[in-house]
N, C-alpha and C positions, 0 to 999 in steps of 0.2 A: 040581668046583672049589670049591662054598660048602659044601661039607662040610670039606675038607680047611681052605679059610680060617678057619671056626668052630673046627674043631682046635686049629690055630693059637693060634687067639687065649684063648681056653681054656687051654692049654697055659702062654703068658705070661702071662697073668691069672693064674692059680696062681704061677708062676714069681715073679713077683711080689708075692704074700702072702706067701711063705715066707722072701721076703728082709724084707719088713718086721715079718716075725715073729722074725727072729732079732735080739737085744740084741746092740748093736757094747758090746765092753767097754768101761769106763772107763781113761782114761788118769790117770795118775799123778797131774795137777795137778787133773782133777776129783776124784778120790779125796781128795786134802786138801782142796779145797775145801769138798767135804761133810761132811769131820772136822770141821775147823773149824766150819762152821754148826753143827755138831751141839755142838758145845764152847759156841759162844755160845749157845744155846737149853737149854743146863745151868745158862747165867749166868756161865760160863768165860770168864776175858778173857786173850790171848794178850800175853806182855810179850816180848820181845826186846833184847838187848843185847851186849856183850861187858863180858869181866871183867879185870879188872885181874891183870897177877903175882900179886901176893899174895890176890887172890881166888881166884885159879884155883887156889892152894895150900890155900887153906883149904876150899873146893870139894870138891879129889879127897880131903882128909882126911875130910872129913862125910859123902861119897859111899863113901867105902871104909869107917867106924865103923857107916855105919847101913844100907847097901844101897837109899839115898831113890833114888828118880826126880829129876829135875829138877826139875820142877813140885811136888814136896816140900818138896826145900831150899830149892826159889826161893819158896812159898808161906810153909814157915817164918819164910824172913829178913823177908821185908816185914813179918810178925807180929809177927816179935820188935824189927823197929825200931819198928814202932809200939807196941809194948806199953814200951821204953825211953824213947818220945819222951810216953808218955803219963803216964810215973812220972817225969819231971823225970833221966832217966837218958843222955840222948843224948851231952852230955858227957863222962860216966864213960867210958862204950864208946867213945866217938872216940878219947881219953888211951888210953885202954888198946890199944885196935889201933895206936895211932902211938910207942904205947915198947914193942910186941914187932914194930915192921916188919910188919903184916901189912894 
């Protein structure tokens, strides 16, 4: 009988390395989780928002002329607003998108 019990126990002893050897995959929301870490440890900062009509038009225009990613276009614009707000230009561009509706 304490042979057979040693078996045994032997047997789940293994049984049970091999489950804690196997990796449970990653589910979905860990997966981004760890994108994102990895994003902020490049110095990546994630913005979020929605876009107005008339952004979303000028959007899929920029998106279709140049084949950007998102994080392109969206890199771009904050660049180019601050590069207008930094040459005394923020005005011009405001006028100017508000007499073509966009």
């Amino acid at each position: 009988m304490d042979n057979k019990n040693n078996l045994n126990e032997k047997t789940s002893k293994a049984e049970n390395t091999q489950l804690k050897d196997k990796k449970t995959p990653l589910t979905n929301a860990q997966k981004q989780q760890r994108y994102r870490e990895r994003q902020k440890l490049k110095g990546k900062k994630e913005m979020r928002g929605y876009l107005s009509q008339e952004a979303l038009v000028c959007y899929e225009l920029i998106q279709q002329q140049t084949q950007w990613s998102d994080s392109i276009i969206l890199s771009n614009a904050v660049r180019l607003t601050y590069a207008a707000y930094k040459n005394g230009q923020i005005g011009l561009l405001n006028n100017w998108l508000n007499e073509h509706d966009l």
